[in-house]
N, C-alpha and C positions, 0 to 999 in steps of 0.2 A: 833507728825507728823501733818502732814495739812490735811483739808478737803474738800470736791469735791461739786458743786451741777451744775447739766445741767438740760434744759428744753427742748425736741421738741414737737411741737404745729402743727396743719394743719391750724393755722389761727394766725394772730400778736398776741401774747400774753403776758401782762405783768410778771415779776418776783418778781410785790413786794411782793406777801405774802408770796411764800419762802424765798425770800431774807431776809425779815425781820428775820424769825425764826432763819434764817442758820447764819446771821453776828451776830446774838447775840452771838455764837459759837466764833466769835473772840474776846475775850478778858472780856465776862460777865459771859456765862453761859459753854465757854470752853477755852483754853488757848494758844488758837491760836493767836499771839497778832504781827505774826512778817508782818503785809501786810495781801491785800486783794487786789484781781481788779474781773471784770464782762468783759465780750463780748459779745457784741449782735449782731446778723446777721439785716441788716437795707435794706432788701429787696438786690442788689449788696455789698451795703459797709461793712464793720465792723467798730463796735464803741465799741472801748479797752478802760476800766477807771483801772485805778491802782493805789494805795497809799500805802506807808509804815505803816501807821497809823493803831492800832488797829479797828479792821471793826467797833465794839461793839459803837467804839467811834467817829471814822471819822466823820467830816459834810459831805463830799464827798459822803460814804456809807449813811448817812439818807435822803439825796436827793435822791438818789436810792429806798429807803425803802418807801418813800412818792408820788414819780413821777412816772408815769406807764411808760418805754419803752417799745413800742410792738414788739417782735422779734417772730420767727418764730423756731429759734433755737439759747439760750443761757449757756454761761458757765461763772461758777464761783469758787473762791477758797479763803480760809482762810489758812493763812501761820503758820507754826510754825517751825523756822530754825531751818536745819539741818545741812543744806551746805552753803555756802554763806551769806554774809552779810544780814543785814534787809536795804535793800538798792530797790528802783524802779526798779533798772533789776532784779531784783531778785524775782519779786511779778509777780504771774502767773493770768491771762491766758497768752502764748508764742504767739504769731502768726505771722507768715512769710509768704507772698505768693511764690505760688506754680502754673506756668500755671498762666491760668486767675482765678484762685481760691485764699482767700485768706484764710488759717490754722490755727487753734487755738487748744490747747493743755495746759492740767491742770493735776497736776502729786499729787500723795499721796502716800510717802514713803521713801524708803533710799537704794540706791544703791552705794557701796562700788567702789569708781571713779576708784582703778586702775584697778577693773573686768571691769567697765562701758568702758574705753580706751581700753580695749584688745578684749571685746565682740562685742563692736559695735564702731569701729571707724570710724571717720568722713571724707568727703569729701568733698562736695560743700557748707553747708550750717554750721554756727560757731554758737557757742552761745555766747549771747553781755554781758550775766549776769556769775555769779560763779555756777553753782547748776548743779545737777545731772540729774535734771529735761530736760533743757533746752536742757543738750549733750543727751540727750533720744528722744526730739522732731525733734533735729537737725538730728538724727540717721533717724529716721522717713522720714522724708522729704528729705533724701538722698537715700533712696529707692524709696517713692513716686515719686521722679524726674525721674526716670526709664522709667515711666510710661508714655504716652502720654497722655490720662484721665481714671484717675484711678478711677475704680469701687469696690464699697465695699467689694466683692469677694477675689479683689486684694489686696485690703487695709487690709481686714480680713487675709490673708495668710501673708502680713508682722508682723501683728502686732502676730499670733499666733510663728511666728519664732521669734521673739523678747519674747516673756513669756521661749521660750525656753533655749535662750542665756541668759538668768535672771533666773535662777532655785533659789528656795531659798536658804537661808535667803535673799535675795535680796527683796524688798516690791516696786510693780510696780502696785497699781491702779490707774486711768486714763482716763481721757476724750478728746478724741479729735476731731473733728469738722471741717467742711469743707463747710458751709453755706448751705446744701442740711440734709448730714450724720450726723450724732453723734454716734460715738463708746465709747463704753465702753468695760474696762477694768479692773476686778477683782481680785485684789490678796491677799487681806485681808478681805474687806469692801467694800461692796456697796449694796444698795439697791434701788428698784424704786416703780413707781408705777402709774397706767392710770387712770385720771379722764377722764368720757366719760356721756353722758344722760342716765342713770336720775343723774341728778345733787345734790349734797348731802353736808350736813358741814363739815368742817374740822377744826380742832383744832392745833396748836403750838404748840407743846411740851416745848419750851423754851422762848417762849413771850404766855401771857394770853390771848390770840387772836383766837377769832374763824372768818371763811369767810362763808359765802352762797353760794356755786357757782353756784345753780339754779338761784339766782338772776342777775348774771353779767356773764351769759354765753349762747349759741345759743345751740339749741339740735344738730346741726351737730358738734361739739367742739370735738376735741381730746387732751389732753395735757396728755404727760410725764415727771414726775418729776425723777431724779435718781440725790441722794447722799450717803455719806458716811454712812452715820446712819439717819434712818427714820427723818424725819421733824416735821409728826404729830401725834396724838393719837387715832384717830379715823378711822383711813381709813389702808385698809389692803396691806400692803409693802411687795414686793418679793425680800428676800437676796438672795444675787449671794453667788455662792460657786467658793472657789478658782479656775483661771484658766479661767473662764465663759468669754464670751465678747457677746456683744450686740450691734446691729446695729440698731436705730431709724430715721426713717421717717415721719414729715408730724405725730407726735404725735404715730406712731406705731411701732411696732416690725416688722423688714426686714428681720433681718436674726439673727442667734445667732450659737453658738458652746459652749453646758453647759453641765455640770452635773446638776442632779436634783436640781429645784431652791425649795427654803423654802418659804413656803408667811408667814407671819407674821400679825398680828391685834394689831397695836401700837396704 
C-alpha cells in the first residue's frame, strides 16, 4: 500500500529533511514506486507537484528534497497501486476547492469499490482519476459542502461517520487539510511526533542524515511531523491506535478522539 507524511508548523516551515527520508520509501528503501506528489499551503494558495515517477528517483522529488518551500501546513504521499492506473490522476495529494477554501486529501489503504458505491455515494463533487481514494475524498467534500464553514468539530463528526461506514477489513488512514486544519486518520498506521525548544538532533532512518534543529530554528517554533511509520531514530513518536484521528494546528493538537496512544523511541 502507500504511504502518508503531513507537516503543521506555527511558522513557514520547510519539508526537506522529512521529505528526503520519506521519498526514499518510494522505490529505494520501500516499494512504493507507483507516484508521489507534495502540497503546500503558500500562505492563500496551494502548490500541488505530482509525478508518476518513482519518488526515490524523480528529479522533480530531489528538487524538493534540496529546495526549502516554507509552508505552514504540508502533505505528502508515496503510491503503491492498488486501484487505478500509475497514471498522474492517480498520484495523491487530491485537492478540490470547497467555499473559499482550497482541500487536499492523501489516502493509505484499500477499500473494496462496490462497499465504497453503496457506503458513500456521491453527489456534487466526481473524481477525475480511477482510485478508491479520490471516491473517498469526493465523499468528504460532499458532506463538507453541507456546511457554510466548516469547523473541525464538524469536520471530526463527518470523518468519525465515515470510519464507521468503512468497518474493517476496509484500510482507511488518511490525511486531509484545508490550509488552516490538518486531520488525521488512523486505521492501521500512523504515527507523529512535535519538535518544540530545546531543540535537539534527529537522525533518518533511511538516508544517513542527521539535522541540528537548534541550529536552523527560533525557540518559539512548533512543528509536527505525522506519517505512516516513524521517519527518524532518535526522537520519541506517538503510534495512533486504530480508529484515532487528530486534529493539528499552528504545529499543535486541537482536538483528538483516541484510544490510548503508544509513544515510541525510534
Amino acid at each position: 500500500m502507500c504511504e502518508l507524511l503531513g507537516m503543521s508548523a506555527n511558522t513557514p516551515t520547510d519539508l526537506c529533511f522529512s521529505f528526503r527520508g520519506f521519498s526514499a520509501r518510494g522505490g529505494r528503501t520501500g516499494e512504493h514506486r507507483d507516484g508521489w506528489g507534495c502540497a503546500f499551503y503558500l500562505g492563500d494558495r496551494l502548490l500541488r507537484v505530482i509525478d508518476p515517477e518513482p519518488a526515490a528517483e524523480s528529479p522533480l522529488a530531489d528538487v524538493l528534497r534540496r529546495v526549502p518551500i516554507r509552508s505552514k501546513l504540508a502533505l505528502s504521499h508515496i503510491r503503491k497501486a492498488t486501484q487505478g492506473s500509475v497514471d498522474p490522476r492517480n498520484c495523491h495529494p487530491f485537492s478540490q476547492k470547497l467555499g473559499d477554501r482550497e482541500w487536499v486529501f492523501a489516502h493509505n489503504g484499500h477499500i473494496e469499490f462496490e462497499l465504497l458505491r453503496d457506503r458513500c455515494p456521491l453527489k456534487y463533487y466526481l473524481p477525475q482519476g480511477e482510485t478508491d481514494s479520490e471516491h473517498l475524498f469526493c465523499w468528504i467534500l460532499d458532506r463538507l459542502a453541507a456546511l457554510v464553514q466548516p469547523e473541525p468539530e464538524q469536520v471530526l463528526a463527518i470523518l468519525r461517520d465515515l470510519s464507521d461506514r468503512l468497518p474493517s477489513p476496509s484500510i482507511v488512514n488518511f490525511l486531509l487539510g484545508d490550509g488552516r486544519y490538518l486531520y488525521a486518520h488512523c486505521s492501521t498506521s500512523l504515527a507523529w511526533v512535535t519538535r518544540r525548544y530545546p531543540f535537539t538532533k534527529a537522525s533518518l532512518i533511511d538516508e544517513d542524515h542527521t539535522i541540528d534543529f537548534a541550529g536552523c530554528t527560533h525557540p518559539s517554533d512548533v512543528v509536527s511531523i505525522i506519517a505512516t511509520r516513524p521517519l527518524t531514530q532518535d526522537e520519541v513518536w506517538t503510534v495512533l491506535n486504530p480508529g484515532d484521528l487528530l486534529v493539528l494546528a499552528e504545529g499543535e493538537l486541537v482536538a483528538q478522539t483516541a484510544t490510548t496512544p503508544i509513544a515510541i523511541a525510534s
